[in-house]
C-alpha positions as CSV (number, residue, x, y, z in Angstrom):
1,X,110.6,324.2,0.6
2,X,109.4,320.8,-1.2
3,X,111.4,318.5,-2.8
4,X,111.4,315.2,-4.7
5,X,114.0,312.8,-5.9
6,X,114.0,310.5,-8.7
7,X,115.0,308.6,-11.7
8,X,114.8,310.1,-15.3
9,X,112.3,307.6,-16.7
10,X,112.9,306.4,-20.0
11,X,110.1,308.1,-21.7
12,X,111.1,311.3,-21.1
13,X,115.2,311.0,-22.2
14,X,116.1,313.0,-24.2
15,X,113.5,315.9,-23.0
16,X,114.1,319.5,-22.5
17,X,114.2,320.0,-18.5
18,X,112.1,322.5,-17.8
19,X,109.6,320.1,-20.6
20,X,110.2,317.0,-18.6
21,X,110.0,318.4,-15.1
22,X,106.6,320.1,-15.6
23,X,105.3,317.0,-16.8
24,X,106.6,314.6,-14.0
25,X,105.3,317.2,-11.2
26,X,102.7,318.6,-13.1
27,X,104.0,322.3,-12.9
28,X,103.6,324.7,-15.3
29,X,106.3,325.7,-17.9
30,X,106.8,328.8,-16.5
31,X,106.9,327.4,-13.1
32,X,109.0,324.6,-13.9
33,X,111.5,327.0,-15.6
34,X,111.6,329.5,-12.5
35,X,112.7,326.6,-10.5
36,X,115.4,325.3,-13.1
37,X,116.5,328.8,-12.6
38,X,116.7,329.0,-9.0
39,X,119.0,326.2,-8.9
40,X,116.6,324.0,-7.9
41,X,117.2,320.9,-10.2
42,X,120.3,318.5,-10.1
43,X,121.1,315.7,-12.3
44,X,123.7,313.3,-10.6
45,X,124.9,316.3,-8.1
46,X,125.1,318.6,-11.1
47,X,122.7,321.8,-11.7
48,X,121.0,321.6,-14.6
49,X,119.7,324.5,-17.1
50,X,116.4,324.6,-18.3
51,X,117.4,323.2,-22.5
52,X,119.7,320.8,-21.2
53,X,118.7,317.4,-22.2
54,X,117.9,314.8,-19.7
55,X,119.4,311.0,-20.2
56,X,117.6,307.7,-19.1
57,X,118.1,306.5,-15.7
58,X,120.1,310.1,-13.8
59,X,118.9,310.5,-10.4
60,X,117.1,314.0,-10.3
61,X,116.8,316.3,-7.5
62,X,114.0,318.8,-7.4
63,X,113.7,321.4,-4.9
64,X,111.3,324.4,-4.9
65,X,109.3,327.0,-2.7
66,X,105.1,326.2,-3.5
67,X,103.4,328.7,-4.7
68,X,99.5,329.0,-4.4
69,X,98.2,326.8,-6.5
70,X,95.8,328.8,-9.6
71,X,92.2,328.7,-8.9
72,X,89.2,328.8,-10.7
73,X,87.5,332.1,-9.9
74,X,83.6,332.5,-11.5
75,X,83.6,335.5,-12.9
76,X,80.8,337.2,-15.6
77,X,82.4,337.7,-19.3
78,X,80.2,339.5,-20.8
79,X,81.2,339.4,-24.5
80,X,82.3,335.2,-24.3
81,X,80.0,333.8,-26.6
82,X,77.6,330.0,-26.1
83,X,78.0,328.8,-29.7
84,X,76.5,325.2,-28.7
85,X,75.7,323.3,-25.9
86,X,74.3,320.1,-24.9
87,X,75.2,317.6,-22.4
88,X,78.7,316.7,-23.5
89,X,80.3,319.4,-25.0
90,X,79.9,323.5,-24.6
91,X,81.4,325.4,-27.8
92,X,82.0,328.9,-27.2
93,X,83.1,332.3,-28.9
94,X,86.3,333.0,-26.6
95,X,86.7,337.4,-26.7
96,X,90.5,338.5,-26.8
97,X,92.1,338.7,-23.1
98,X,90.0,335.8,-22.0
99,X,93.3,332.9,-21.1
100,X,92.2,329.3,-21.5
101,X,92.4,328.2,-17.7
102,X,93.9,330.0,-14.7
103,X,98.1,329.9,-14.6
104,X,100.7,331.1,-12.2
105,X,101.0,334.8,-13.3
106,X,97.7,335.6,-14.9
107,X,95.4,337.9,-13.0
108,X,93.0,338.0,-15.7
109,X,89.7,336.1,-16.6
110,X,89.4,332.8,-18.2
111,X,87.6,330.5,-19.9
112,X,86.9,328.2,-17.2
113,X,86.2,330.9,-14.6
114,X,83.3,332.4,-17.1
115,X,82.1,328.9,-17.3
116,X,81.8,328.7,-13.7
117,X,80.1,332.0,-13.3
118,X,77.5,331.1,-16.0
119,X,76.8,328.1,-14.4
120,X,78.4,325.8,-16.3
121,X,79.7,322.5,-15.0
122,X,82.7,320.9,-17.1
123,X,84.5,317.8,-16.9
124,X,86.9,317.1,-14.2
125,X,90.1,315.5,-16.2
126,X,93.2,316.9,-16.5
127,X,94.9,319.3,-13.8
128,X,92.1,320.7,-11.8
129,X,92.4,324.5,-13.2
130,X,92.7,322.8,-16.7
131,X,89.8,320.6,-16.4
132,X,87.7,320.1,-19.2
133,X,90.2,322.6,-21.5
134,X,91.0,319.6,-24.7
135,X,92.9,323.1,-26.7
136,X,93.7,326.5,-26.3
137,X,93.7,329.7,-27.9
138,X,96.5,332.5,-26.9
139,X,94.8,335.2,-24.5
140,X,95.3,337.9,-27.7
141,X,93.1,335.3,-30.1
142,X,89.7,334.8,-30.4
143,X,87.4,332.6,-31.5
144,X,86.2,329.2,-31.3
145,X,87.1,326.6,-28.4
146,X,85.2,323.5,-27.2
147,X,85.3,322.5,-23.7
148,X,84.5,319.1,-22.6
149,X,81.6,318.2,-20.0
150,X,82.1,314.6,-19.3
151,X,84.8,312.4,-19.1
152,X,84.1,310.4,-21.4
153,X,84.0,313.9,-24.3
154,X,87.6,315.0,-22.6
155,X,88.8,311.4,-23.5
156,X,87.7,311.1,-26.9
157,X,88.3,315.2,-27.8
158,X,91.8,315.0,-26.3
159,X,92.2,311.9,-28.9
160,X,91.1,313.2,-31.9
161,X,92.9,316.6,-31.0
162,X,96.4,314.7,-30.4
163,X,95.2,312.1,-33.7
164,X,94.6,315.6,-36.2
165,X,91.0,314.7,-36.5
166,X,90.1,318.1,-36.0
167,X,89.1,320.8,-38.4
168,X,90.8,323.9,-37.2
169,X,90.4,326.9,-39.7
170,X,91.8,330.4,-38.9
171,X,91.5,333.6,-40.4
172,X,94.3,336.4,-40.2
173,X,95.5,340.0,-41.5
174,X,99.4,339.1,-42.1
175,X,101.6,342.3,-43.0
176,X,102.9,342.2,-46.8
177,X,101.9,339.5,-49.4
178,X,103.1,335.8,-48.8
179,X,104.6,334.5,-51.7
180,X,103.3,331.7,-53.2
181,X,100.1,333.3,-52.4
182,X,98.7,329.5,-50.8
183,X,101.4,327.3,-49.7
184,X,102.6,325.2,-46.6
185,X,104.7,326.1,-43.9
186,X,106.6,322.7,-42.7
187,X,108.9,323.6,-40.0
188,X,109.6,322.8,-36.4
189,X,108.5,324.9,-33.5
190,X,109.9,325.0,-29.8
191,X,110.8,327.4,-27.0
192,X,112.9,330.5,-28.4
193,X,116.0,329.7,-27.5
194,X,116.8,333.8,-26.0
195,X,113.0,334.3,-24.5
196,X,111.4,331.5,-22.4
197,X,107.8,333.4,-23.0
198,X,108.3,333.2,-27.3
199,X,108.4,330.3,-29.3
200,X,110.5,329.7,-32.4
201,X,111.9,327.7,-35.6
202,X,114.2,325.2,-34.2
203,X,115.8,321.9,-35.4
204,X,114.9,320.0,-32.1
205,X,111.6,321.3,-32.1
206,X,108.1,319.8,-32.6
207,X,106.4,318.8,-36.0
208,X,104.6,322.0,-36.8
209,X,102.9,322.1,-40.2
210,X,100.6,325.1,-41.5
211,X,98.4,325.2,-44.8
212,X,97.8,328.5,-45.7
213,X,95.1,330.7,-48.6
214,X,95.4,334.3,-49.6
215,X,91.6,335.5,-49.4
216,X,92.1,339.2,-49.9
217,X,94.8,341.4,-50.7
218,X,95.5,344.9,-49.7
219,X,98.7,347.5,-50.3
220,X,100.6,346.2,-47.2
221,X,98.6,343.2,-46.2
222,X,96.6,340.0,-46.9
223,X,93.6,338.4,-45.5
224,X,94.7,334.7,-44.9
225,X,92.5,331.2,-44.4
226,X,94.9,329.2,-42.4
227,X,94.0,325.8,-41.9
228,X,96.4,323.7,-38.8
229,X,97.5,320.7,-39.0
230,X,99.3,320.1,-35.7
231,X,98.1,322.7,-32.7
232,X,101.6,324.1,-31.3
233,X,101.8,327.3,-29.2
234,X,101.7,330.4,-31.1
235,X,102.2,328.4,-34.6
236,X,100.4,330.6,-37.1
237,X,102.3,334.0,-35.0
238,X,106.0,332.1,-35.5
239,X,104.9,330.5,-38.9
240,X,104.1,333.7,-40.4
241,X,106.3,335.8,-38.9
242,X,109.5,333.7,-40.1
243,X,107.9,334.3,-43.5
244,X,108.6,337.6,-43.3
245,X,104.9,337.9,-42.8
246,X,103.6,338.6,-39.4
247,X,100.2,338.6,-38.0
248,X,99.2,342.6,-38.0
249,X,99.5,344.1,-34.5
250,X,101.6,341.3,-33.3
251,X,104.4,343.4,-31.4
252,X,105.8,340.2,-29.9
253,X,106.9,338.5,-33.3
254,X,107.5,341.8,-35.1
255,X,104.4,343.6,-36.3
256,X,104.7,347.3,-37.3
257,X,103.6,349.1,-34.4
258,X,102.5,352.3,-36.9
259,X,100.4,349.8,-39.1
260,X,98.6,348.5,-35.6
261,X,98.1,351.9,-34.9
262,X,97.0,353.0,-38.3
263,X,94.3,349.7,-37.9
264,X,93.1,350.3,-33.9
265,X,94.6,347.2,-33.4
266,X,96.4,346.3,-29.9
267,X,96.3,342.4,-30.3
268,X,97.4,340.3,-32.7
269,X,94.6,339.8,-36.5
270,X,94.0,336.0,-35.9
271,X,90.7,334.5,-35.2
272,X,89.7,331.1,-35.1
273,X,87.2,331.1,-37.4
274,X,85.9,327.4,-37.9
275,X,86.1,324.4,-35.6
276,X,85.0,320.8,-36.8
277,X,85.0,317.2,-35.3
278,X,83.4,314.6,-34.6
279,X,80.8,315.1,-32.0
280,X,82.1,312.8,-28.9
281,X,78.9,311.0,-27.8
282,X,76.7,311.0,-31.5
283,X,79.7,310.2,-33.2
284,X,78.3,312.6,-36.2
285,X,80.7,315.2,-37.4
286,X,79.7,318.8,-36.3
287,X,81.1,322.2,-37.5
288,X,80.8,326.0,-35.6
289,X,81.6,328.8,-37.4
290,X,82.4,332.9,-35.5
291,X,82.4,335.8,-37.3
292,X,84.8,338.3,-36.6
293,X,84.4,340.6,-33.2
294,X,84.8,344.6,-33.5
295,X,88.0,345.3,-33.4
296,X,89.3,342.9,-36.5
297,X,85.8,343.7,-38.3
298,X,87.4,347.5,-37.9
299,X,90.7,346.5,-39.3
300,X,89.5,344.8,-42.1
301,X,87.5,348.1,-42.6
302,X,90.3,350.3,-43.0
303,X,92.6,347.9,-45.1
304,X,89.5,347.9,-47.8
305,X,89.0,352.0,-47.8
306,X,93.0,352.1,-48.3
């Protein structure tokens, strides 16, 4: 059992506590949650659940059993794409059940780990099995990511990731037709209030803003051009799917499981499609651009013959 004891710093009052403790001791959310729900946080004597609120100055008590810390296992992905390289950055074409960076829970590959068993060496800020990662994609999304190589490229994508100075276009097959058929979706996103592993609409939540373009219609769904503003967790999936729209083949925010079957589909229709910024070393702006993979190409080829 390890344990630490401290005061609530003022930046993070007002914080979620399962938010605030996995940044102080660098845990996961998950992880951070599992030991909120142990009992293993108190706040003044008092146990603490994991959307209470944390005010400046309590004295916290955080207890909790280690677990093995996630690794970084080299491992050959056979369909993960090299978009670009050079000696800064590496871009790269991220297949569906591919996770970002190793976690506590996933067995699975990642991108890091087919990084390291290509041969590639990335940079070594952040968390060591997040290093290098500036963004994510879900494991159920493909497309374009870029991973930094240096320190000084983490420094200055993390930036203009955090300052919305990145391009980030994604393409998606949503269920029904959204009306307007291009609009903006302004609404805050945090955890889901009944399933720590969803995200949702709240009021305390984070800015969350999507732009969105119908590109092709079908009977019972649409091609959309999604372009992000901000980069939340699962923001296009929640977005759309409180719209009354969800992503096609997206059981977890309430896809039609017969339309995913009718389409071959057993992931989520959401591909990150185009990925701009500026380059962090010539300082000239730089765009990548993936075309669909199999399954979604498939998709889109039944949706056309309907």
């Amino acid at each position: 059992m390890e344990s630490r004891s401290l005061f609530v710093p003022d930046g993070l009052a007002g914080d979620r506590v399962d938010s605030a403790i996995a940044k102080l001791l660098g845990f996961s959310r998950t992880f951070a949650a599992d030991v909120i729900e142990a009992g293993g946080v108190l706040l003044d004597g008092r146990q603490l659940a994991k959307s209470d609120r944390l005010p400046a100055g309590g004295w916290l008590e955080v207890s909790w059993v280690s677990k093995t810390d996630p690794v970084i296992v080299p491992i050959v992905v056979a369909d993960l794409g090299i978009v670009y390289d050079d000696d800064d950055i590496v871009v790269i074409d991220k297949p569906a059940g591919v996770a970002a960076h190793p976690s506590i829970g996933w067995e699975g590959p990642t991108v890091l780990g087919a990084l390291a068993g290509a041969g590639f060496r990335v940079a070594t800020s952040g968390a060591a099995e997040r290093a290098g990662i500036v963004h994510r994609l879900d494991v159920g999304t493909s497309g374009l990511m870029v991973v930094a190589k240096t320190e000084t490229a983490y420094t200055a994508l993390k930036r203009a990731f955090h300052d919305r100075e990145v391009d980030k276009i994604y393409h998606a097959v949503v269920q029904g037709h959204p009306d307007p058929l291009a609009g903006t979706i302004d609404a805050p996103l945090g955890r889901h209030p009944g399933a720590s592993w969803k995200f949702a609409i709240v009021a305390d939540g984070k800015a969350s803003v999507t732009h969105y373009e119908t590109l092709e219609a079908f009977p019972y769904a649409a091609l959309l051009e999604i372009e992000l503003e901000t980069g939340r967790t699962h923001q296009i999936r929640v977005h759309m799917a409180a719209q009354r729209h969800p992503c096609v083949g997206d059981a977890m925010y309430g896809a039609d499981p017969t339309i995913s079957a009718r389409l071959g589909l057993t992931r989520q229709w959401l591909h990150a499609k185009r990925l701009g910024f500026e380059h962090p070393a010539t300082r000239e702006y730089v765009q990548f651009e993936s075309e669909y993979p199999a399954d979604l190409q498939h998709a889109l080829e039944v949706l056309r013959a309907d």
